[in-house]
MARBA-3410 file (N, C-alpha, C, O; in Angstrom, 1 decimal):
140
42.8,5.8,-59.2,43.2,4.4,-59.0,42.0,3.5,-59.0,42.1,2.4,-59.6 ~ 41.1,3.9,-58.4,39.5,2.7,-58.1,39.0,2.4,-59.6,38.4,1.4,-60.1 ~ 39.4,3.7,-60.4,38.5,3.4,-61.8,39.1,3.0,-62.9,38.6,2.9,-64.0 ~ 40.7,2.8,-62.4,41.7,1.8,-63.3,41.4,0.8,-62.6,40.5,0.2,-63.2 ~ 41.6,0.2,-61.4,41.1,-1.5,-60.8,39.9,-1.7,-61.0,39.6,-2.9,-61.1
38.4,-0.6,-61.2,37.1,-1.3,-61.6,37.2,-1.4,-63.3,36.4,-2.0,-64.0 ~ 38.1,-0.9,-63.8,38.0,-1.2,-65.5,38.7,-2.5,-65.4,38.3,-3.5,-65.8 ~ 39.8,-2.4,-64.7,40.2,-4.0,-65.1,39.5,-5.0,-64.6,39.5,-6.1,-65.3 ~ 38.9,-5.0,-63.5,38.1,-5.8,-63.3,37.2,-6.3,-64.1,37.2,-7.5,-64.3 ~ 36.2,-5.4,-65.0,35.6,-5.4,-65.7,35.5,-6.0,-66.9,34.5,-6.6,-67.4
37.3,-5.6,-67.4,37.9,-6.4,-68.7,37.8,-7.5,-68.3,36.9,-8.1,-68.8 ~ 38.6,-8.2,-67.3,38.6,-9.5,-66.6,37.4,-10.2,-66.8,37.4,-11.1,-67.6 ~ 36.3,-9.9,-66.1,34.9,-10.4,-66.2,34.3,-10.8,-67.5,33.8,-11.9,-67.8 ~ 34.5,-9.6,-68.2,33.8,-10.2,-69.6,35.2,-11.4,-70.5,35.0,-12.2,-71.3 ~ 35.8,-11.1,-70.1,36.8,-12.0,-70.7,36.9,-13.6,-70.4,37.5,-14.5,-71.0
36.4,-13.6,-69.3,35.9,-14.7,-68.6,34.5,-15.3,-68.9,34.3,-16.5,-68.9 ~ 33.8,-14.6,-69.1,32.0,-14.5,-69.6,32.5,-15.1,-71.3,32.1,-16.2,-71.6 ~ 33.1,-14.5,-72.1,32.9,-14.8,-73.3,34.0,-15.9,-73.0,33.3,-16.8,-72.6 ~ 35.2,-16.3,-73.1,35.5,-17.8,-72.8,34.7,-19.1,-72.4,34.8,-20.2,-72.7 ~ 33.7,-18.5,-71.4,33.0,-19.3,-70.9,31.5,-19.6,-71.6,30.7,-20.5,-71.5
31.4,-18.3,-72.3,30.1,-18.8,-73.3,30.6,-19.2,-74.8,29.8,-19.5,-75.6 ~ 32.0,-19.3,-75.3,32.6,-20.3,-76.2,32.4,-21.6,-75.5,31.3,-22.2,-75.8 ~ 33.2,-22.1,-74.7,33.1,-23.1,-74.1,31.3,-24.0,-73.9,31.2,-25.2,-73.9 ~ 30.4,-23.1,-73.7,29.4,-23.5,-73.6,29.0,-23.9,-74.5,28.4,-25.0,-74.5 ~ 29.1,-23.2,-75.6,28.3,-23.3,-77.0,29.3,-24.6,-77.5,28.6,-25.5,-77.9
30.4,-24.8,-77.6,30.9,-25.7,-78.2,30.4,-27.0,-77.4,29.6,-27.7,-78.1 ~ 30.5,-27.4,-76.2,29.8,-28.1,-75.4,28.9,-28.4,-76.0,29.0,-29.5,-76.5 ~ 27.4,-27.7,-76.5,26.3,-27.6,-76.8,26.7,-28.3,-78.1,26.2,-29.5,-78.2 ~ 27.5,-27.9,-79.0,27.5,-29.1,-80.3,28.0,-30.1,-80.4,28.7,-30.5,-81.4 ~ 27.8,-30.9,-78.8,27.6,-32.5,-78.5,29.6,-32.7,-78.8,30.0,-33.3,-79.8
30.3,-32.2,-77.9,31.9,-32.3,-78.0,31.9,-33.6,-77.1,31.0,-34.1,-76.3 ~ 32.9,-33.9,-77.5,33.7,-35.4,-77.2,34.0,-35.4,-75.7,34.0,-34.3,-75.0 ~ 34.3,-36.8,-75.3,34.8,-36.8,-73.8,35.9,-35.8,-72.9,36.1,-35.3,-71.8 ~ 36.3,-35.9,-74.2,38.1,-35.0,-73.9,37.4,-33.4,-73.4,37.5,-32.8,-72.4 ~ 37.0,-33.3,-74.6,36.3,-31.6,-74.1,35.6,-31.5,-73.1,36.0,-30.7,-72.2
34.4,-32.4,-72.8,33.7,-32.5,-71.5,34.8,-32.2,-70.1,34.7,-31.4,-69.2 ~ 35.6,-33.2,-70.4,36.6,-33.3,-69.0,37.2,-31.8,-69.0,37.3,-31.3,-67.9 ~ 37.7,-31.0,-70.5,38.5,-29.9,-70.0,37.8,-28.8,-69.5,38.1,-27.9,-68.7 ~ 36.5,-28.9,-70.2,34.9,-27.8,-70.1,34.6,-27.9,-68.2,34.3,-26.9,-67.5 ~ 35.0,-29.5,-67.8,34.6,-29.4,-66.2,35.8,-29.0,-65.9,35.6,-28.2,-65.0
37.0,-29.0,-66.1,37.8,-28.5,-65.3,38.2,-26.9,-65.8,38.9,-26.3,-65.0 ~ 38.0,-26.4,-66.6,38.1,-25.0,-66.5,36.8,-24.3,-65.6,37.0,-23.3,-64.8 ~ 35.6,-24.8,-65.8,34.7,-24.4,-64.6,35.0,-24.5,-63.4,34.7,-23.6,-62.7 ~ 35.8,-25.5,-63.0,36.5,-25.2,-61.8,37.5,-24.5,-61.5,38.0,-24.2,-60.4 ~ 37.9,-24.4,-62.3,39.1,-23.3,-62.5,38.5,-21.9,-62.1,39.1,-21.3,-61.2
37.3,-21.3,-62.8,36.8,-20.4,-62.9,35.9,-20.1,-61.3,35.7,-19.1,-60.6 ~ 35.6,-21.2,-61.4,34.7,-21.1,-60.1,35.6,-21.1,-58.4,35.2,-20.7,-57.3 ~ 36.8,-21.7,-58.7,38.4,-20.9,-57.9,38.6,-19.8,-58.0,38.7,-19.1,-57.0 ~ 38.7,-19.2,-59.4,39.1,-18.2,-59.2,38.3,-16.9,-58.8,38.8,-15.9,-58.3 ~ 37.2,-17.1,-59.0,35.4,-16.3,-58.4,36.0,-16.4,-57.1,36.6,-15.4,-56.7
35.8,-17.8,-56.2,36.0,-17.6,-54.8,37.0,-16.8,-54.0,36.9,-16.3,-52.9 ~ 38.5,-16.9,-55.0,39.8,-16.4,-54.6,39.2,-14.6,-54.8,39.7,-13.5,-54.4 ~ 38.4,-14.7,-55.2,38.2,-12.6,-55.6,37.1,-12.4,-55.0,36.6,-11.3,-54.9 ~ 36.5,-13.8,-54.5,35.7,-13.0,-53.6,35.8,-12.6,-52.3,35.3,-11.7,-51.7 ~ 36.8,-13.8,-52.0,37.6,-13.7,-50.5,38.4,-12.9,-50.3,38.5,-12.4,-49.2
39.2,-12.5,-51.4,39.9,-10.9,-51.2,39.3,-9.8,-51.5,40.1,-8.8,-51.4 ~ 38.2,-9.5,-52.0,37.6,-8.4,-52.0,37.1,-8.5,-50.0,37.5,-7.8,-49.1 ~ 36.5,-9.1,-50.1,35.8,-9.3,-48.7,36.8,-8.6,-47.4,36.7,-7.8,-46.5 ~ 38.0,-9.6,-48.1,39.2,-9.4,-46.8,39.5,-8.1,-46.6,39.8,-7.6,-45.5 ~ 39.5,-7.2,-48.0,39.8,-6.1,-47.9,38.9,-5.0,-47.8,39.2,-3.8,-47.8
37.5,-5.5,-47.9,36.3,-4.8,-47.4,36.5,-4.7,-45.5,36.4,-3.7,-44.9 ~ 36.8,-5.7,-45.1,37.0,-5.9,-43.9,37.9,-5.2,-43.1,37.7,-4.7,-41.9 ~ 39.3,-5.0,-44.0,40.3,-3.8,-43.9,39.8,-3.1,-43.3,39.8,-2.8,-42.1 ~ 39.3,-2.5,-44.4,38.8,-0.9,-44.2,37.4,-0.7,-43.6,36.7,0.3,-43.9 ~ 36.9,-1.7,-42.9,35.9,-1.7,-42.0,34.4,-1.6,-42.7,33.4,-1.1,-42.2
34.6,-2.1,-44.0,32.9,-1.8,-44.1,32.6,-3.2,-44.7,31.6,-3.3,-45.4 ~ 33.3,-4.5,-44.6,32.5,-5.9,-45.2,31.9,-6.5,-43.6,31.7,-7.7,-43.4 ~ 31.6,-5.7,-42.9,31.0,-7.0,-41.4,29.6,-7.4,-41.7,29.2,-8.5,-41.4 ~ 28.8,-6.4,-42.4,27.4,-6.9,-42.8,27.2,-7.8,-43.8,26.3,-8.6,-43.6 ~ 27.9,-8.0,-44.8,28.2,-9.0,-45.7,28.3,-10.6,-44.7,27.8,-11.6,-44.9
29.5,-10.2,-43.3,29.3,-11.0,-42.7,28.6,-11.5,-42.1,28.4,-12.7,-41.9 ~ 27.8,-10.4,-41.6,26.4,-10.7,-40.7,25.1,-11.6,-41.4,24.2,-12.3,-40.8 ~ 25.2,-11.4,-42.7,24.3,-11.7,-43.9,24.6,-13.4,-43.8,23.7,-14.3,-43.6 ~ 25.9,-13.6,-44.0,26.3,-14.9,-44.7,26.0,-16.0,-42.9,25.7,-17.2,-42.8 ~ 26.3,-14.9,-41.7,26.0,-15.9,-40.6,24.5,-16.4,-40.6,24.0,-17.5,-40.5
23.8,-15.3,-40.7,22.0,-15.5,-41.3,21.8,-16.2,-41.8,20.9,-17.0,-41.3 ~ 22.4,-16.6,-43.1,21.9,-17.8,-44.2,22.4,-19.1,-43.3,21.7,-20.1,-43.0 ~ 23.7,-18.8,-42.8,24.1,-20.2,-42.1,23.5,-21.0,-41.1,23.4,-22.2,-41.1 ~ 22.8,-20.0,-40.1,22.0,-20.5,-39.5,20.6,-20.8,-39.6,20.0,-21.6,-38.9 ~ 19.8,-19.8,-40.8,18.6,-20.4,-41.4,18.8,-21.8,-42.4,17.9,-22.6,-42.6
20.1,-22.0,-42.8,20.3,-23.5,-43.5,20.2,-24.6,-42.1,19.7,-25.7,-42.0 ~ 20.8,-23.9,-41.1,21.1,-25.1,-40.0,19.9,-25.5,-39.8,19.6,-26.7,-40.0 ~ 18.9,-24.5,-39.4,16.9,-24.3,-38.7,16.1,-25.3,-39.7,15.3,-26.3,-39.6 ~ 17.0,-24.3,-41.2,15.8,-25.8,-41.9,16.6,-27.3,-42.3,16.0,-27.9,-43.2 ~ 17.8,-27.8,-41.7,18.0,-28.8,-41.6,17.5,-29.7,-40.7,17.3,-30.9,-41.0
17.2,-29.1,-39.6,16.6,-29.5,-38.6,14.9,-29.5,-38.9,14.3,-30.5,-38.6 ~ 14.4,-28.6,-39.4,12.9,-28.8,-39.7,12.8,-30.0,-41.0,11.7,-30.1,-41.5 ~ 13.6,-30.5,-41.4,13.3,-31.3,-42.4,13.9,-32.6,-42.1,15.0,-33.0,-41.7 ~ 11.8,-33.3,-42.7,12.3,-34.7,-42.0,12.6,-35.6,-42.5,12.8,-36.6,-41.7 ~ 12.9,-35.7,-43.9,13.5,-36.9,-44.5,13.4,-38.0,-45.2,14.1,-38.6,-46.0
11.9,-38.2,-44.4,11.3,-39.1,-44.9,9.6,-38.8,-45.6,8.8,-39.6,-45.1 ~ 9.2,-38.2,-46.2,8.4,-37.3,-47.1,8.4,-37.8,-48.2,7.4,-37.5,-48.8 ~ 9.5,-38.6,-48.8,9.4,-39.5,-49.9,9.0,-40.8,-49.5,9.1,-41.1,-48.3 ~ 8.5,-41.9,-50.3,8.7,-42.7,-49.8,9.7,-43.7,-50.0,10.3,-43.5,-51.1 ~ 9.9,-44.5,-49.5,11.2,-45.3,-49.3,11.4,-46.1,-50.8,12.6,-46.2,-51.3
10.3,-46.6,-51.3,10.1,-47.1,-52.8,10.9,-46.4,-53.7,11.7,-46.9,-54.5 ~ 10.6,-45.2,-53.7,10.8,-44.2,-54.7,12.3,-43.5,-54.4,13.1,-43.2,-55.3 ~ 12.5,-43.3,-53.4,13.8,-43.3,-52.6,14.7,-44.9,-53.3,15.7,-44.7,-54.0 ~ 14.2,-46.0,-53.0,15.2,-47.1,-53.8,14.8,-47.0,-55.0,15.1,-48.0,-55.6 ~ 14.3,-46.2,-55.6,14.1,-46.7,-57.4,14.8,-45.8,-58.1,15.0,-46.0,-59.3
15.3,-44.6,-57.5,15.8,-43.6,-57.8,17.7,-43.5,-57.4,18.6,-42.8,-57.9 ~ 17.8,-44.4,-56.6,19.1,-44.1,-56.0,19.4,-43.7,-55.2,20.6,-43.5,-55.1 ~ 18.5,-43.1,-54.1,18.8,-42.1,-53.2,18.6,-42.2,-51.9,17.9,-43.2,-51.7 ~ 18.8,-41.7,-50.8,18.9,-42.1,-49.6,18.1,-41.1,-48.8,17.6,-40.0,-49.2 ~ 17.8,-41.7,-47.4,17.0,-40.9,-46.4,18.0,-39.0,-46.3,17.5,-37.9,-45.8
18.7,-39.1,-46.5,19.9,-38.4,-45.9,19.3,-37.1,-47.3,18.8,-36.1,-46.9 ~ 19.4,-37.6,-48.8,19.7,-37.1,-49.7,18.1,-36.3,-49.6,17.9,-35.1,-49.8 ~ 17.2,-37.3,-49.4,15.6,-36.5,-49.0,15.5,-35.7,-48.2,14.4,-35.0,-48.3 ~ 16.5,-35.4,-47.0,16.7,-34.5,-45.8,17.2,-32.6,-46.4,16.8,-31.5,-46.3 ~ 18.4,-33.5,-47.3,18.8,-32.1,-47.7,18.3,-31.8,-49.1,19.0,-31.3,-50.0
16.9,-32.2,-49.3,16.6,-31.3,-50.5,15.2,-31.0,-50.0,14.3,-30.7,-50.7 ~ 15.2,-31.3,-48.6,13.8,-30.8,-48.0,14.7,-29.6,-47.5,13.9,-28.7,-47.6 ~ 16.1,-29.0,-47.0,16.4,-28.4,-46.3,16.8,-27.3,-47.6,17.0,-26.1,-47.4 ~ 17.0,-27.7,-48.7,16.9,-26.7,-49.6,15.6,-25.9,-50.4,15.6,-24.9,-51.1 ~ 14.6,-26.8,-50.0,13.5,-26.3,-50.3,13.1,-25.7,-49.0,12.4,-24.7,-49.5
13.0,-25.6,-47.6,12.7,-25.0,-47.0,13.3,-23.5,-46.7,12.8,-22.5,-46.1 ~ 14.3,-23.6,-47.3,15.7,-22.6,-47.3,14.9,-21.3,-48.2,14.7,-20.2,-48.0 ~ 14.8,-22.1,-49.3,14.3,-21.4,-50.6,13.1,-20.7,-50.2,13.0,-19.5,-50.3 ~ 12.1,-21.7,-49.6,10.8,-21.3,-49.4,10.9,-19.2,-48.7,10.7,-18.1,-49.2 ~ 11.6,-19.9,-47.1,12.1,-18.5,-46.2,13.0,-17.4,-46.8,13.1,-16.3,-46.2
13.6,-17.6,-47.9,14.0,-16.9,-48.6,13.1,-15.8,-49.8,13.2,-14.5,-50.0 ~ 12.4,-16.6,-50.4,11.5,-15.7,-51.6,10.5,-15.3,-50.6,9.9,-14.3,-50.9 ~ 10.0,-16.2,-49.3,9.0,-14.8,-48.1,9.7,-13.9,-48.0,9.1,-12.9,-48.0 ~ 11.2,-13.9,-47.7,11.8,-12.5,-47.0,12.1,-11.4,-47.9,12.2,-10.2,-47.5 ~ 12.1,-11.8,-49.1,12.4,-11.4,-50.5,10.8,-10.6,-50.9,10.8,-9.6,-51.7
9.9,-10.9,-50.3,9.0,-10.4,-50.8,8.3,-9.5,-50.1,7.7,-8.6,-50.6 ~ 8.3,-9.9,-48.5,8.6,-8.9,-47.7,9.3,-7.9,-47.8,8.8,-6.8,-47.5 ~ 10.0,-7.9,-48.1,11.0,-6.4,-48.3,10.8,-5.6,-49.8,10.9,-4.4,-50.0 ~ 10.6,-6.5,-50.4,9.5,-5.8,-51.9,8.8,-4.5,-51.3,9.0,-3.3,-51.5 ~ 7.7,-5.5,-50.3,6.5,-4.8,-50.4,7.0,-3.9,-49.4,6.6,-2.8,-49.6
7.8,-3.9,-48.0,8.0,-3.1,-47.2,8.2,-1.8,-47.7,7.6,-0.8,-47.5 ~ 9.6,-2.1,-48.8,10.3,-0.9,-49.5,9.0,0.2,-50.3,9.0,1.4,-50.2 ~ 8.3,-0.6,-51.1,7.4,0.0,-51.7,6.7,0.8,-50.6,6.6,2.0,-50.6 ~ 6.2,0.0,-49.9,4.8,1.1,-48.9,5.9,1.9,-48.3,5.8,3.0,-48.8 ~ 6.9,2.0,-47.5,7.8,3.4,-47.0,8.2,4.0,-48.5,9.0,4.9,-48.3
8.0,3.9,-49.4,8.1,4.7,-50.5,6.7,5.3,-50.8,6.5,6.3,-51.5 ~ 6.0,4.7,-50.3,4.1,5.2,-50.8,4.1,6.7,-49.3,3.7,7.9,-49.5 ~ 4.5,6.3,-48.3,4.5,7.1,-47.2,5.3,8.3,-47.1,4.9,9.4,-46.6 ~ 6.7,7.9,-47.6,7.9,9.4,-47.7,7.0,10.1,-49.1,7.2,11.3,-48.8 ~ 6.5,10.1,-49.8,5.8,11.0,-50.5,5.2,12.3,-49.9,4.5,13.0,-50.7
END
């Protein structure tokens, strides 16, 4: 049964991947307003239906008791987003450049908080690179 629902999944995925790189490539040969509007709303369409399969995969990871680290993971990011919301101060641009652009103290806050995000992210990412490797140099 798991390897009739991972084939269909599978069909599903690419079938969605190649609709969605038609769609792209047409896009790409400069399509009309009309297309634009249906190109964004099938992306959201798609990007619904991602979330709806991810939330039931999850739910049913959870079932059967093995999604809580997934949960543990996603509480992690939540609160390293909150840490570096708070470590970012907002005003790092300056206000000039902030009015010449359109943009607000608020909008300079959270893209200090996404760059700080990011920053703690590719250290942890790289940390565990190299962790994994040296306990691989060691179990030898």
């Amino acid at each position: 049964m798991k390897e009739k629902t991972d084939k269909l999944i599978t069909i599903i995925c690419l079938c969605l991947a190649i609709i969605g790189s038609v769609f792209a490539i047409l896009f790409a040969l400069k399509g009309s307003d009309a297309f634009f509007d249906t190109a964004f709303w099938m992306l959201v369409g798609f990007i619904g239906i991602s979330g709806a399969a991810i939330l039931a995969f999850l739910v049913m990871r959870i079932i059967k008791g093995k999604g809580w680290k997934f949960l543990i993971g996603l509480g992690v990011l939540v609160v390293l987003v909150v840490v570096a919301y708070f470590l970012s101060k907002g005003n790092d641009v300056s206000p000039i450049f902030l009015q010449k652009n359109g943009a607000t103290e608020n909008t300079s806050k959270l893209v200090g908080t996404a760059c700080i995000t990011t920053y703690v992210l590719v250290a942890l990412s790289v940390l565990s690179i190299v962790y994994v490797e040296v306990a691989k140099f060691f179990k030898k």
